[in-house]
N, C-alpha and C positions, 0 to 999 in steps of 0.2 A: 587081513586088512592092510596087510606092510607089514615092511620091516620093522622090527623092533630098533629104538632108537636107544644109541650106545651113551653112555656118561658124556656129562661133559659138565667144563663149570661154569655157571650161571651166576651171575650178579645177583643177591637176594634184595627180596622185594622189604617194604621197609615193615620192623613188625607190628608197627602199631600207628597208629593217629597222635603227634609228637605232642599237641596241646593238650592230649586226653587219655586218662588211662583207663584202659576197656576195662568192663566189667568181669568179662572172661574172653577165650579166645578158643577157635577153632583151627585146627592146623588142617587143610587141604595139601593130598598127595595126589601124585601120581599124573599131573597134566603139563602138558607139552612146552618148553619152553623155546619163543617162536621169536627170540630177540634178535638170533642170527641170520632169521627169515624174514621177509617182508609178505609173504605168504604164506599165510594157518594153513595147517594141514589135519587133515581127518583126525579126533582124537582118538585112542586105543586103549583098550582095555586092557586087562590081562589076560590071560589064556584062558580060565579059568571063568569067562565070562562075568565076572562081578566087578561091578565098577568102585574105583578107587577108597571111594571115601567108606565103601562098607565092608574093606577086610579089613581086619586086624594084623597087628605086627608080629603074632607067630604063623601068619599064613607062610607056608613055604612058596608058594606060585610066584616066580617071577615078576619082577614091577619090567614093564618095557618103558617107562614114560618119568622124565624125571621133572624138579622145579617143586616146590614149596611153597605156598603162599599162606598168609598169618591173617586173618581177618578178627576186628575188634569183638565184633558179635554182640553190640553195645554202648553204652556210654551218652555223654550229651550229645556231641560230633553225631555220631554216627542216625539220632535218634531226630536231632533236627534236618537230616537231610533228609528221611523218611518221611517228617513235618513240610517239608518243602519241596515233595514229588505230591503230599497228598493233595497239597494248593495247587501243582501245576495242573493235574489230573482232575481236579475238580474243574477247575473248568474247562480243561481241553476235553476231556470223557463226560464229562455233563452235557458239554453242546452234542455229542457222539450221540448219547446216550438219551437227547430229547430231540431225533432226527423225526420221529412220531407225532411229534407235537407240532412241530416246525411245518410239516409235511401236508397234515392234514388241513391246519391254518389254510396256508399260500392254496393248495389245492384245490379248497373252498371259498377261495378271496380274490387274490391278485394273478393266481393264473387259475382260475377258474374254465379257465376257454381250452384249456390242454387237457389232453388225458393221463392217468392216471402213470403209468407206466414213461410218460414223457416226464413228469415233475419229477420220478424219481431217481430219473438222471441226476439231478441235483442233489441230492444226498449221496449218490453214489459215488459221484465222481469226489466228492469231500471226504466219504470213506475211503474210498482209491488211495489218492494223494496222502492220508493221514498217517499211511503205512506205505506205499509207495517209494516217498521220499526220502525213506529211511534208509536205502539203498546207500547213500551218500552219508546221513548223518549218521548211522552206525560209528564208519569208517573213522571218520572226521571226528567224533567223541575220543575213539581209543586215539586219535591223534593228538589234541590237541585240550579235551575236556569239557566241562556243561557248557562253562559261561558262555559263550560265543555262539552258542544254538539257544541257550535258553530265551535271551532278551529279545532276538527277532523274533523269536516264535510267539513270545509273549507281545511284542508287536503287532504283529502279523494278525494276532487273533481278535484283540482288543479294535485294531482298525477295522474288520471284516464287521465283526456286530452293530459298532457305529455304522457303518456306510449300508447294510443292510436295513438297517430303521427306516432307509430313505426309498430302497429299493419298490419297483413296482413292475419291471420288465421280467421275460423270463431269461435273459441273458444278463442282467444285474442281478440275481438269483446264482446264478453258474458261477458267475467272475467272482463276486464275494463272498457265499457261501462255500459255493463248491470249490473253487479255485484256493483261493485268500485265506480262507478258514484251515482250508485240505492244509495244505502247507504249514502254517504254523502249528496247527495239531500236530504234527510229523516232529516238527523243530524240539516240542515241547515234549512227546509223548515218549518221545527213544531214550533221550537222556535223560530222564525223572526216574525211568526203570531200570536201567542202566546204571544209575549211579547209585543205587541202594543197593544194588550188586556187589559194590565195591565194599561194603562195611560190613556183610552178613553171606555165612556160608551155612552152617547149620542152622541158622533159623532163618535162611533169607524166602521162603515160601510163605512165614509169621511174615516180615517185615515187608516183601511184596506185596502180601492182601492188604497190609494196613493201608499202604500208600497205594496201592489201586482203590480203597472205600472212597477216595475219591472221586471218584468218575461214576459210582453206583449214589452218591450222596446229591452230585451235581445232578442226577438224573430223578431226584426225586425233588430238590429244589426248584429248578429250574424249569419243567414245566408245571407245579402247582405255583411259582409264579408269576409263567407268561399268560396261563390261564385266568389269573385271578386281573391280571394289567393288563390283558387283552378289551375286557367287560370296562373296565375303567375309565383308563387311559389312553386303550388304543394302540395300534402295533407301534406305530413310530417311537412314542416314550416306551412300550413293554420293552423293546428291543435296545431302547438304550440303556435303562434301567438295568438290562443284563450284562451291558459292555460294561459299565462301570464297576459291577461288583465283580466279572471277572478281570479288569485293571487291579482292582486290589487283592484279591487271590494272587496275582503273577507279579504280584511288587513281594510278597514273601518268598513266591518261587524264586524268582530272581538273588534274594538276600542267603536264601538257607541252603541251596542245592552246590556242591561240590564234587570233585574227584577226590579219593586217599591213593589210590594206585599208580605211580609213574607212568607219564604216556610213553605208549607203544613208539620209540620216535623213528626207528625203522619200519613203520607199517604204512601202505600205502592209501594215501585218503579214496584210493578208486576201489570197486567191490569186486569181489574174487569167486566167481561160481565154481571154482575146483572144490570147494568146501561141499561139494555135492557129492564127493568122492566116496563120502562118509555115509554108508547106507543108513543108517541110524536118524543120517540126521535129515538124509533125502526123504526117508517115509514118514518124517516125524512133519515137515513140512509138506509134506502132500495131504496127510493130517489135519493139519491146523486149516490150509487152504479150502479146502469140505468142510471145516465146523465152521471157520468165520462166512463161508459161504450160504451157509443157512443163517447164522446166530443175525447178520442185520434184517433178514424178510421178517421176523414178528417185531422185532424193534419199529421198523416202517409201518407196515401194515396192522398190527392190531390194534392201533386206535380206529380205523378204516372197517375191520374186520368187525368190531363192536355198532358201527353204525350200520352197518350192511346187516345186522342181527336186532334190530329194533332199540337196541337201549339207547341212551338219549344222551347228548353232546358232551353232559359236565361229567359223565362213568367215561364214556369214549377219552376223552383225556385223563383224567384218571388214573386208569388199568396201564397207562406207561410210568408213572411214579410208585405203583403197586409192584411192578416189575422190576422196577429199577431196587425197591426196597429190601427184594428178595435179592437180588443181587451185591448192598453190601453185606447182609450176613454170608453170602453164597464166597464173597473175598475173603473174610476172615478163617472163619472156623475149619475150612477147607484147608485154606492157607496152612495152619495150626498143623493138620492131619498130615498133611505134604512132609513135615519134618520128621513124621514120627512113620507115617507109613511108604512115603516117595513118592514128588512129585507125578509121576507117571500113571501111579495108581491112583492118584485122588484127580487126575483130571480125569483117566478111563470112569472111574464111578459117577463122576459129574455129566458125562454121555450117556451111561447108562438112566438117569434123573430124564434127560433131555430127555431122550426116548423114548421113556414112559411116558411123559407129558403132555408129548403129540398126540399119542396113538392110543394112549389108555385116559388120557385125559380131555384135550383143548378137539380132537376130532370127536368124539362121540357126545360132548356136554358142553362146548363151547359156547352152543348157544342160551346155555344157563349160568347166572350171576355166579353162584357158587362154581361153576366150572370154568368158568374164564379167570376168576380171580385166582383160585388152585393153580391153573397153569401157569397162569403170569407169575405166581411167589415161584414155583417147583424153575420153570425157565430161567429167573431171573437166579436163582440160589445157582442152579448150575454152571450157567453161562459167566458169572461173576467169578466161581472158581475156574472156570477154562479163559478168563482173559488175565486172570493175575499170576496164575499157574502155568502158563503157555513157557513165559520167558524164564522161569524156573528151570523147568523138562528142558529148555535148549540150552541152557547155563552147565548143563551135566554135561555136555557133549562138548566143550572148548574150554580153554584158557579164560580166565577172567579177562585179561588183558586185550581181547579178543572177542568179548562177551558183544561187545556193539556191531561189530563184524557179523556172527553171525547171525544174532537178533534179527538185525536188518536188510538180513540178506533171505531170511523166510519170511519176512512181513513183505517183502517185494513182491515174493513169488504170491503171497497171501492177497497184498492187494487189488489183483487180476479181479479175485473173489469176492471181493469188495466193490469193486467198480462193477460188476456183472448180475453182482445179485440181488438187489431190489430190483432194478427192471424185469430180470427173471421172475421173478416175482409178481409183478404189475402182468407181466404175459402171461401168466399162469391163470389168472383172478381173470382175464378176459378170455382165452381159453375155455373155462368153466362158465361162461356165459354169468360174471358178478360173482360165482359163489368161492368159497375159500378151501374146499375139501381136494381140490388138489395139491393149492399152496401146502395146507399142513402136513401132505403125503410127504412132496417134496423137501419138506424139511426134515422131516424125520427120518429121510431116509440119506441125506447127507450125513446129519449126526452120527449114523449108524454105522455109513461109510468109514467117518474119519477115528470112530473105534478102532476098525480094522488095522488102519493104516499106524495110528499112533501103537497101539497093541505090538504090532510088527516092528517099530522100533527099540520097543523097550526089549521085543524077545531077543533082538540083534544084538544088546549089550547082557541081559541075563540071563535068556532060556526062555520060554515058554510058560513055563508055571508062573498062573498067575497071583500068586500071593510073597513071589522074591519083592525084597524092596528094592525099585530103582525109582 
């Protein structure tokens, strides 16, 4: 993969958080130090294929890769910024995460006269943009830090809610949902995850689930209660009702989220596609591109998919907060596992869950209460560990300092997947003349795909056998 990179001296990183003293700490070796570069370069392993953090100091195998970084692995510091990723995420990944709710409303109501596959243009393009944008704010994180992404984005998003209560066009729909929303989700979503990066290395897979339960949390809030304000009050106040209490979620983001890592102040705020050089990390993102490319079609559609099967309007919304339910335990406990047995492996197992789910479950019994609810917990458990897990598996492949870089330089390429696959979706369900037994084909078989591919990058840093930890 290259040359092996010769000594050299590095400025050390600082070892701890000045106001706080860790509880303990993890010493990370063996990764690039990119201070005299303004462009990351592929990270390398050893010869020996085992990645850094899992040899020990009497391995004789050459280190080709030098730089040391000290992370707190704890503490106040470290614990309220996790506090204040899971605010950010709650309601940037809540609104994500109730695209179901959202959809079949407007679908039913205000753009009633569009078809199906047209409206979901408008979710998608919000999905698009959500990860999209990241292309840029990556870059601009490792440059410069949260604050200055966080507070637009918290802007951004709290405007879009508001000016959608008002909405009744299907191009007021696109500009503030799709558009308005896309983007500050982006602003908020990169650096919430990103910046818990910075304070946890061996347990940062625990510390990422915790602060992604947010967006699984927001997702069971937030449509039991647009549904319950919908009966009520009416879309205009439901929809404000929900701006306001994401303004007050994003006033803690705003207070508690931080950097501890010196920015990168040689890196360049523009994104760098040679990071593709890195097969590892090319297959790991063609990977992820495949599963987010299924994981938003039952998010969209299965409240849709419940009505097309006889059950009746208050289940049909419902079974997206049953989903979303399974999905925060699916953040944590996974999370948890990821430390002990590597990321890599608890997201391949979280595919394997999908898999099942589709094809042994939600195709042959979906149209039975017990078997839609099954699916929705099993879907949501899994998919909650492959969105908190994702940026983990790419954190093993660069520098910290570097971490936003390349985060958001595979949610770019992931976004394509995001903007293309609900309407895929929508075409599929018309395809089948209304019925859904293709849609569920087609998902299970992206899942299945992005096994392959993720599989194929962990084999690039450890071998093949699947029970090495990476």
């Amino acid at each position: 993969m290259g040359e092996r990179e010769e000594a050299q001296d590095a400025t050390p990183l600082p070892v701890s958080v000045t106001e706080n003293r860790p509880e303990h700490s993890s010493h990370e070796k063996g990764e690039v130090d990119f201070s005299s570069n303004p462009s990351p370069q592929p990270f390398i392993v050893q010869d020996d294929g085992t990645p850094p953090e899992d040899r020990s100091d009497a391995d004789s195998g050459p280190e080709t890769l030098l730089g040391d970084e000290t992370y707190p692995e704890g503490g106040l510091q470290a614990w309220l910024v996790v506090l204040g990723a899971w605010c950010a995420l709650l309601a940037a990944l809540g609104l994500m995460n109730s695209i179901g709710t959202f959809q079949t409303y407007v679908a039913t109501n205000q753009l009633s006269a569009y078809e199906e596959g047209t409206v979901g243009w408008i979710f998608s393009l919000y999905s698009a943009l959500a990860f999209f944008c990241g292309i840029y704010i990556g870059p601009l994180f490792d440059r410069f830090g949260p604050k200055w992404l966080i507070f637009p984005g918290s802007v951004c998003v709290v405007a879009a809610v508001m000016i959608m209560s008002a909405c009744t066009e299907y191009w007021h729909f696109l500009l503030t949902f799709g558009f308005l929303s896309g983007v500050g989700t982006s602003l908020l979503f990169t650096p919430s995850i990103t910046a818990v990066g910075h304070f946890f290395r061996d347990r940062r897979g625990l510390a990422s689930g915790i602060a992604s339960t947010g967006g699984g949390v927001g997702g069971i809030i937030f449509p039991l209660m647009l549904t319950s304000l919908f009966e009520r009050v009416g879309w205009a106040w439901a929809v404000r009702i929900l701006g306001f209490l994401c303004m007050f979620l994003l006033i803690f983001a705003n207070l508690l989220i931080r950097k501890r890592l010196p920015a990168a102040k040689n890196a360049s705020p523009h994104p760098d596609f040679r990071i593709f050089r890195d097969r590892a990390f090319a297959l790991l993102t063609f990977g992820v591109f495949l599963l987010e490319f299924g994981l938003f079609i039952p998010l969209a559609y299965i409240s849709s998919y419940a009505l097309s099967r006889g059950f009746d309007a208050t289940f049909a919304f419902q079974i997206v907060p049953i989903l979303n339910a399974g999905s925060v335990f699916g953040r944590v406990f996974p999370g948890w596992l990821a430390d002990k047995i590597g990321p890599y492996n608890s997201n391949l197992m979280s595919l394997c869950i999908t898999i099942f789910g589709c094809y042994v479950v939600w195709l042959p019994f979906g149209g039975t209460t017990p078997g839609l609810v099954i699916f929705a917990v099993l879907f949501g458990f899994a998919t909650g560990n492959n969105i908190s897990i994702t940026p983990v598996c790419i954190s093993r492949l660069c520098h910290t300092q570097h971490y936003g870089r390349y985060y958001a330089t595979c949610y770019t390429i992931v976004s394509i997947a995001c903007l293309i696959g609900i309407p895929v979706g929508g075409s599929i369900v018309q395809a089948t003349d209304g019925d859904y037994w293709g849609l569920i084909v087609f998902v299970g078989l992206t899942q299945a795909l992005a096994f392959g591919f993720i599989y194929a990058a962990k084999a690039v840093k450890v071998g093949w056998k699947p029970w090495t930890k990476f």
